[in-house]
NUDRENFI-54568 format. One record per residue (C-alpha): residue number from 0; residue in one letter; z, x, y. Coordinates in nm, 3 decimals. Each point is the difference from the previous one (the first is absolute). Layout:
N
   i aa       z       x       y
 NUM  A       Z       X       Y
...
This chain:
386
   i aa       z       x       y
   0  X  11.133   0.533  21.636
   1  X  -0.129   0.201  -0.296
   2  X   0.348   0.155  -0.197
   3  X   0.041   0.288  -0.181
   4  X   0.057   0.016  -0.382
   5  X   0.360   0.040   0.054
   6  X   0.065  -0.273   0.246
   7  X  -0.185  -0.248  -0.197
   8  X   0.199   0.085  -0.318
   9  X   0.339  -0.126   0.237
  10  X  -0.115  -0.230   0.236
  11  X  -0.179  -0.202  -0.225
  12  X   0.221  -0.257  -0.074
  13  X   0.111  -0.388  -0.055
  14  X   0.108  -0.166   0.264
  15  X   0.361  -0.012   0.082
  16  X   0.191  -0.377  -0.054
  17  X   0.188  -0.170   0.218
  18  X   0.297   0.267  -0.086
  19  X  -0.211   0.257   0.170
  20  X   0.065   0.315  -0.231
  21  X  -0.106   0.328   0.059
  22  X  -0.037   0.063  -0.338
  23  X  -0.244  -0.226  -0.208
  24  X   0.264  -0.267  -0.271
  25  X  -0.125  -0.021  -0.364
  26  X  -0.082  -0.354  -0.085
  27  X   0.169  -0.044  -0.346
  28  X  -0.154  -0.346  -0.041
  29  X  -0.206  -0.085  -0.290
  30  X  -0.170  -0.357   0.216
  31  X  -0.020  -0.105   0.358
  32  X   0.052  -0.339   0.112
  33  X  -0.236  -0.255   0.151
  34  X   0.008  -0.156   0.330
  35  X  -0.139  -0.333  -0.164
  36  X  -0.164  -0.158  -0.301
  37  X  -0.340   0.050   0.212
  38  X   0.120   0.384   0.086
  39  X   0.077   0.079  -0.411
  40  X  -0.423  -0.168  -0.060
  41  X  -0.136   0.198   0.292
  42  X   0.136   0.322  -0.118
  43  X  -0.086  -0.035  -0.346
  44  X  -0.357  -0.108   0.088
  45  X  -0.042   0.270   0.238
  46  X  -0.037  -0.157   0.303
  47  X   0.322   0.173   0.171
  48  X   0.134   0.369   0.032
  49  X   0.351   0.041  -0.197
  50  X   0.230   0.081  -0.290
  51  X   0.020  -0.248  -0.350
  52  X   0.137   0.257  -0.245
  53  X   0.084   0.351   0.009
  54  X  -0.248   0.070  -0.304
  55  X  -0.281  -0.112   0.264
  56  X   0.167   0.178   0.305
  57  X   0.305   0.041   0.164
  58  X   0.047   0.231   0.404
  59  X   0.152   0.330  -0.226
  60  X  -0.356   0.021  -0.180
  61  X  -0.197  -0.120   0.248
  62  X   0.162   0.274   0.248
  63  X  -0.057   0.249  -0.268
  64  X  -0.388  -0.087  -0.065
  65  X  -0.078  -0.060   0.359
  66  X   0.173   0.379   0.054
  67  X  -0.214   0.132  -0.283
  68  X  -0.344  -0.163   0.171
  69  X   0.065   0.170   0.335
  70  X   0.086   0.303  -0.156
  71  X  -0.286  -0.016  -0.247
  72  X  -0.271  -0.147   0.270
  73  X  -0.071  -0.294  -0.252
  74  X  -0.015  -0.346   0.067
  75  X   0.233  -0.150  -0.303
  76  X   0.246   0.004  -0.254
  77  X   0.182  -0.087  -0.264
  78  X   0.335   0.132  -0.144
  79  X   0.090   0.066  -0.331
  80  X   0.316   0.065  -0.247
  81  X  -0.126   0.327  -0.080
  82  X  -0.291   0.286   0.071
  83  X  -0.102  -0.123  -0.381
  84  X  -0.025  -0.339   0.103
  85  X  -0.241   0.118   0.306
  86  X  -0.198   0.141  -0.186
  87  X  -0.036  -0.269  -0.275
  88  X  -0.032  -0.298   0.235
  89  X  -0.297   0.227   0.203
  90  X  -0.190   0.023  -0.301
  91  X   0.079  -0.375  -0.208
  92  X   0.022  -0.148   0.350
  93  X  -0.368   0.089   0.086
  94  X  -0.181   0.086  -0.371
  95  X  -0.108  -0.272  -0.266
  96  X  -0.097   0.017  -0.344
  97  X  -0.363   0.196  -0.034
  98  X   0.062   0.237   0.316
  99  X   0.004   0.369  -0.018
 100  X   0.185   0.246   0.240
 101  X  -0.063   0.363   0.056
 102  X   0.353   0.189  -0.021
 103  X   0.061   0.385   0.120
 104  X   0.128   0.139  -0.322
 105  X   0.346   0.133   0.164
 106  X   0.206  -0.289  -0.002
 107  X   0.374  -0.099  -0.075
 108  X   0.070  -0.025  -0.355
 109  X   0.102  -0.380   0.013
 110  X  -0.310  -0.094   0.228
 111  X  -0.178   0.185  -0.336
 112  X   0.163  -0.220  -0.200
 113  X  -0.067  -0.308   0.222
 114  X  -0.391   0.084  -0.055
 115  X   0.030   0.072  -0.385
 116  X   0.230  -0.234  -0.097
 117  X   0.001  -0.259   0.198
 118  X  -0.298  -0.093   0.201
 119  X  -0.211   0.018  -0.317
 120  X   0.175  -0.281  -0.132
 121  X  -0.194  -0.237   0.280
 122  X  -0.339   0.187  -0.043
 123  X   0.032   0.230   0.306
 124  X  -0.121   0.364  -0.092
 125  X   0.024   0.338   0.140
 126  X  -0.160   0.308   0.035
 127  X   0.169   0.323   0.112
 128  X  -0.181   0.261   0.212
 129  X   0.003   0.316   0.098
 130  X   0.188  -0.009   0.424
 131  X  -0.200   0.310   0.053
 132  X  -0.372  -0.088  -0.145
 133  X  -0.067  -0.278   0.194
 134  X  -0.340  -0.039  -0.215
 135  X   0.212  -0.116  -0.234
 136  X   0.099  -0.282   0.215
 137  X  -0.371  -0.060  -0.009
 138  X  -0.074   0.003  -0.393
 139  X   0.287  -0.168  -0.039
 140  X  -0.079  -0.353   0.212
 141  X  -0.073  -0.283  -0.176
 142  X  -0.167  -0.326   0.113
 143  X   0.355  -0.185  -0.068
 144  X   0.136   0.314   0.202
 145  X   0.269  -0.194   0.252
 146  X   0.234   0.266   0.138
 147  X   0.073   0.407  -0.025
 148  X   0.425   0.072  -0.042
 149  X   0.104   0.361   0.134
 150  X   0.324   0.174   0.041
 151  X  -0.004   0.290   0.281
 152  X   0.155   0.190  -0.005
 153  X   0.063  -0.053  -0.375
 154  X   0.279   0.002  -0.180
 155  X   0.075   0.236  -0.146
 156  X  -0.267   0.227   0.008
 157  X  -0.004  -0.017   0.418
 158  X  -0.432  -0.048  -0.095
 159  X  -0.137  -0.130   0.328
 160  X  -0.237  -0.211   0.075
 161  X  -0.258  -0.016   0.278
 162  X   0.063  -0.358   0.181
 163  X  -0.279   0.018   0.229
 164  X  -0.208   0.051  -0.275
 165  X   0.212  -0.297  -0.263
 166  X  -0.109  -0.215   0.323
 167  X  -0.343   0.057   0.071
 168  X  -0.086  -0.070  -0.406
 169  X   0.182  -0.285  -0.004
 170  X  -0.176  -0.124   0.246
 171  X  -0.295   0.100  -0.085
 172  X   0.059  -0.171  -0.375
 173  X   0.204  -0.324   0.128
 174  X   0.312   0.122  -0.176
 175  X   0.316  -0.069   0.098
 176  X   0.182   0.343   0.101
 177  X   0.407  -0.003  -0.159
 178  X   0.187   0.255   0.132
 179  X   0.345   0.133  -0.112
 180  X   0.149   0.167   0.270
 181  X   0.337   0.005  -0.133
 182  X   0.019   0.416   0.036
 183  X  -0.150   0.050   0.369
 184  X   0.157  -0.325   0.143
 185  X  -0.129  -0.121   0.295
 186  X   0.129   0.241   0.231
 187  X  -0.189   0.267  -0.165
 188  X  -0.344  -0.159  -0.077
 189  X  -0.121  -0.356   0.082
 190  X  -0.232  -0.124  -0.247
 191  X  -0.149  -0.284   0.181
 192  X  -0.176   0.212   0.262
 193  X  -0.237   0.141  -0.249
 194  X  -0.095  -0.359  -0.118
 195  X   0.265  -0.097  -0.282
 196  X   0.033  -0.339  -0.051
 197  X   0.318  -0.045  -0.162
 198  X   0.282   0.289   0.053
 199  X   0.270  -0.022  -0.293
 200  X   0.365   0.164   0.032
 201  X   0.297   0.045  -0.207
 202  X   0.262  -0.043   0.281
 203  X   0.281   0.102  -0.296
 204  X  -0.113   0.354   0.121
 205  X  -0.086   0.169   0.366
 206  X   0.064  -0.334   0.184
 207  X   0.344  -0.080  -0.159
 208  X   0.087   0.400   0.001
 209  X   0.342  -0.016  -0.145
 210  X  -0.040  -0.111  -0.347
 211  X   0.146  -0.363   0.034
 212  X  -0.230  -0.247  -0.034
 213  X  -0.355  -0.156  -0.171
 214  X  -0.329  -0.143   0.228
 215  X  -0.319   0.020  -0.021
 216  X  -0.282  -0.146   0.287
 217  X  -0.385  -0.041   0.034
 218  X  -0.129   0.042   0.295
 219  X  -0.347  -0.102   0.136
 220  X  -0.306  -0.189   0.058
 221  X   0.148  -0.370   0.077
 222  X  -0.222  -0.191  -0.236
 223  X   0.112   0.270  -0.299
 224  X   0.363  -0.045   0.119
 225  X  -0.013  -0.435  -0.013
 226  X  -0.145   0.014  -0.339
 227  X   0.285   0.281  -0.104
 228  X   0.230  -0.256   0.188
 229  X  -0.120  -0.279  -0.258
 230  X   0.072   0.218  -0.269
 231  X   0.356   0.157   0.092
 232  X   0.121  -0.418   0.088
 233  X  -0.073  -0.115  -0.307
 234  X   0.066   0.291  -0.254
 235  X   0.319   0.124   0.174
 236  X   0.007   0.342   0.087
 237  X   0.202  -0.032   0.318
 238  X   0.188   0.279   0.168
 239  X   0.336  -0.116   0.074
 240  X   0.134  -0.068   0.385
 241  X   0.270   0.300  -0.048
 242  X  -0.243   0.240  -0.132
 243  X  -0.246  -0.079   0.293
 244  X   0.287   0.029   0.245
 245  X   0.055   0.331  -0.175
 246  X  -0.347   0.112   0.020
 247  X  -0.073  -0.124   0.297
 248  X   0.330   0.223   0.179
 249  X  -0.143   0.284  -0.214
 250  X  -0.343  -0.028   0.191
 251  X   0.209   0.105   0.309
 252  X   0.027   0.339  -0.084
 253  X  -0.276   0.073  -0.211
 254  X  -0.203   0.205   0.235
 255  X   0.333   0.260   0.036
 256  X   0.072   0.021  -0.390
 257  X  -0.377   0.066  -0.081
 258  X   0.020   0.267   0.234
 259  X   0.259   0.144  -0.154
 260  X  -0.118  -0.057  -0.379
 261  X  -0.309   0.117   0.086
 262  X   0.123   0.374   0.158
 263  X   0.237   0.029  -0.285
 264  X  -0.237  -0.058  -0.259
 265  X  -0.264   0.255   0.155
 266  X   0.272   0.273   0.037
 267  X   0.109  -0.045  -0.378
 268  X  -0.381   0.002  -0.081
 269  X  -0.006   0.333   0.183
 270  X   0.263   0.136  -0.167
 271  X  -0.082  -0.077  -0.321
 272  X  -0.353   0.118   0.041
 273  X   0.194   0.343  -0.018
 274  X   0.173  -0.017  -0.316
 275  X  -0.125   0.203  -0.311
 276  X   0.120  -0.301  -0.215
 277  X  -0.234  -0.252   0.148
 278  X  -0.354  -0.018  -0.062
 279  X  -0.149  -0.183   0.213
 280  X   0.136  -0.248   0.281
 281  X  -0.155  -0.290   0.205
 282  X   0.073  -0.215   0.315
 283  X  -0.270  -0.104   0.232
 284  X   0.090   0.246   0.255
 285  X  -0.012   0.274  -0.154
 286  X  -0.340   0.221   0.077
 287  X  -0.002   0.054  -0.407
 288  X  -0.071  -0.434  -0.066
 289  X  -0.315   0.009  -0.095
 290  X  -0.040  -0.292   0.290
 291  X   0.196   0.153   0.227
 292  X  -0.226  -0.083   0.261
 293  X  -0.041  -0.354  -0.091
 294  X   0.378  -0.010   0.002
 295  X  -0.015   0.118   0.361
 296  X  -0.284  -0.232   0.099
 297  X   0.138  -0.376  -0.126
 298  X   0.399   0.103  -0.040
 299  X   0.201   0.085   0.343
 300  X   0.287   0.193  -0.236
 301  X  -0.065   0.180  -0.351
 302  X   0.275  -0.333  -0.165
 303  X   0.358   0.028  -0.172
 304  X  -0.145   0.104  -0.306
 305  X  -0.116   0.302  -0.173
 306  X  -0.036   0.093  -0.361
 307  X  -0.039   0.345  -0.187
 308  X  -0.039   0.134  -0.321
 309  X   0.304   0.192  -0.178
 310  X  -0.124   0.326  -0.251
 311  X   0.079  -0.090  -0.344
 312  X  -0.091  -0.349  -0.007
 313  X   0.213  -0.320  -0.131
 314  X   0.309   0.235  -0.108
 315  X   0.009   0.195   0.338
 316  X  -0.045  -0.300   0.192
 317  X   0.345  -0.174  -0.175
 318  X   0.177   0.294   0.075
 319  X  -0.041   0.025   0.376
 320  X   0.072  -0.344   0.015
 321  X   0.316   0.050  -0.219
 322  X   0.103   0.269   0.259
 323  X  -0.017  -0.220   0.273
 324  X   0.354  -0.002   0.170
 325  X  -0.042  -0.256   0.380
 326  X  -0.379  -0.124  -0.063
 327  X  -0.019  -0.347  -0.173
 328  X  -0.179  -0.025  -0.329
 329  X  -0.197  -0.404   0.018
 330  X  -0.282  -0.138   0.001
 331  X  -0.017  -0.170   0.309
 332  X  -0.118   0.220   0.344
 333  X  -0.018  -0.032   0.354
 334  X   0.433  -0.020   0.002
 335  X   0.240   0.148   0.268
 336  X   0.071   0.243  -0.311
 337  X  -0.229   0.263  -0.159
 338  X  -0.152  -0.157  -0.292
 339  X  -0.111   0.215  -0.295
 340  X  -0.253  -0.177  -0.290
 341  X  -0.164   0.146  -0.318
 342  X  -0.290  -0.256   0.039
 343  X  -0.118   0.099  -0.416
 344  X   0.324  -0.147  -0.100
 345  X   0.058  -0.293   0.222
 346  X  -0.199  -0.156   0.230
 347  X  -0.302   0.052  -0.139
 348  X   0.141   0.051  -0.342
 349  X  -0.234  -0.287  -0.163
 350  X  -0.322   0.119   0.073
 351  X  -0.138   0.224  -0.278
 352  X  -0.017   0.379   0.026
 353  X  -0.375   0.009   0.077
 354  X   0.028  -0.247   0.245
 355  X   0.287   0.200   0.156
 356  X  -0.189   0.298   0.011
 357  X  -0.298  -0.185   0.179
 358  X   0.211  -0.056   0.300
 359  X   0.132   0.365  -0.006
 360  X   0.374  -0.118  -0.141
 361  X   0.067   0.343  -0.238
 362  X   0.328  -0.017  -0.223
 363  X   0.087   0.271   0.264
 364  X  -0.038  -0.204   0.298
 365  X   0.259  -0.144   0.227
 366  X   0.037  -0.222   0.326
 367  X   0.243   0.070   0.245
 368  X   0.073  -0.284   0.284
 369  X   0.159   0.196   0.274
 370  X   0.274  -0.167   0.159
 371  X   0.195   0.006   0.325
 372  X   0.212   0.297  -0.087
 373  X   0.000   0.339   0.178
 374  X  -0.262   0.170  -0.111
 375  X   0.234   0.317  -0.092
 376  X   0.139  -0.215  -0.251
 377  X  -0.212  -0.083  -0.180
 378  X  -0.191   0.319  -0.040
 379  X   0.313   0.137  -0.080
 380  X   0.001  -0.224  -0.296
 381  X  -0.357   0.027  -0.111
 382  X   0.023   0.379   0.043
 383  X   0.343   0.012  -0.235
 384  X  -0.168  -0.225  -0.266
 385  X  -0.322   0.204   0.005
């Protein structure tokens, strides 16, 4: 029997021990023991199905990827100690020195720092492109062209990107498609369908949903995922049992939170499109989104996340966050708790002014991750700061 999204997120689960709990135990072990001498070769060789160490696998992250799979319609995974260390093992795991990868120019200030600083050190270039010329994508291939990156919706710009399309070039080109999909999760949009290959999440946002913990996960094609495998077992990016327990009870109630981020974030958006002090506002669901009807096509729900731009720039922007009175000021998003960021100053702080301005980040600008609270609240907040 085919489940629903919702189901799947609870009912996918390791199997119960001998103790028979409802509730699935969190194997704080860092080994497993062998039946035999022959048992401990045959495992290590490959030739049998089970634990070694819990930096290979362990049943709290192999619940939480196998969750993540159904949920994302991918055949594989692999689970990480962060979203940063997703992101870097899906492009080390998979490039080598001499390849070239096409990257949608809205990205995550430390993913711009793993392509400037870092990758360049093993002779793996970049080229940033336009999300919205795809002739770009075009002029921009190279014969050592190996795979195309994209955040969508991005952060924090909320520039979207047409998946259908992402997956007919890559195809078309041989490129391996990389998807973020850290802001829609995969309740709202499922990458995989329109022909991504590898599906890349922080779960320290949406999927935790309460601020508490750190994981990352690939998702996707199985050879991509054994190859990732290699390269998570013997660098050591692990997640930990506990934080896969964590995440994996988070998954439970995903589908109801998202909901509720998602209807909170459109009615602040709404409000806020009515204030004289705000100049312009966006969220994927609102008719004024330039792709507000790509939004409606690939994403089931508009997100948790909207940003808009304050009148009076930098200094305006500090004072309505300096007003705040409930909302949280952080960089993190996708909490319990409304989360308020001035993405010039912080998260994308070390990226220069022009490149800023390339992805639409305006000293002016500022994110808001709307949380669980009634929605009263927190317009009530952002109206007395205003």
């Amino acid at each position: 029997m085919k489940k629903k999204f919702e189901t799947n997120a609870i009912r996918e689960q390791t199997e119960r021990s001998q103790h028979r709990e409802h509730s699935v135990p969190v194997y704080l072990t860092s080994s497993f023991v062998f039946d035999s001498a022959e048992h401990g070769q045959a495992l290590f060789a490959g030739d049998t199905e089970g634990n070694v160490y819990s930096r290979y696998s362990n049943p709290n992250t192999d619940e939480f990827i196998r969750k993540i799979c159904t949920l994302e319609e991918t055949e594989d995974g692999i689970a990480t100690a962060s979203g940063m260390a997703a992101v870097f093992v899906s492009l080390a795991g998979l490039l080598s020195s001499g390849d070239h990868l096409l990257v949608a120019r809205a990205v995550f200030g430390s993913t711009h720092q793993i392509l400037t600083q870092l990758l360049p050190r093993w002779n793996i270039s970049y080229t940033y492109v336009d999300a919205t010329r795809p002739e770009q994508w075009e002029a921009a291939l190279r014969p050592e062209t190996r795979m195309l990156f994209l955040e969508t919706p991005s952060n924090p710009g909320l520039e979207l990107i047409d998946l259908d399309f992402a997956g007919e070039f890559s195809r078309k080109h041989g490129l391996i498609l990389n998807v973020d999909n850290c802001f829609a999760t995969p309740y709202l949009q499922r990458p995989a369908s329109s022909g991504a290959d590898l599906v890349v999440h922080s779960a320290t946002k949406f999927i935790d949903g309460q601020g508490r913990t750190l994981g990352g996960i690939v998702a996707g094609r199985a050879d991509l995922i054994e190859q990732l495998r290699f390269f998570v077992r013997h660098t050591g990016p692990a997640m930990s049992p506990f934080n896969a327990w964590v995440l994996s009870k988070s998954l439970e109630t995903l589908a109801v939170r998202m909901d509720r981020h998602c209807d909170n974030a459109l009615k602040l958006a709404q409000f806020l499109e009515g204030r004289p002090e705000v100049t312009r506002v966006r969220y994927p669901f609102l008719p004024s989104h330039p792709q507000y009807e790509l939004a409606r096509k690939q994403m089931k729900q508009g997100g948790g996340v909207l940003v808009f731009e304050i009148s009076g720039g930098f200094d305006a922007a500090c004072r309505f966050i300096d007003r705040l009175q409930m909302l949280s000021i952080s960089s993190n998003l996708g909490d319990s708790r409304t989360i308020v960021t001035h993405p010039a100053s912080t998260t994308h702080s070390k990226l220069t002014e022009e490149e800023r301005l390339a992805v639409g980040i305006t000293p002016g600008l500022v994110r808001i991750s709307a949380g669980l609270e009634h929605i009263d609240d927190i317009i009530s907040d952002v109206e007395q700061a205003l």
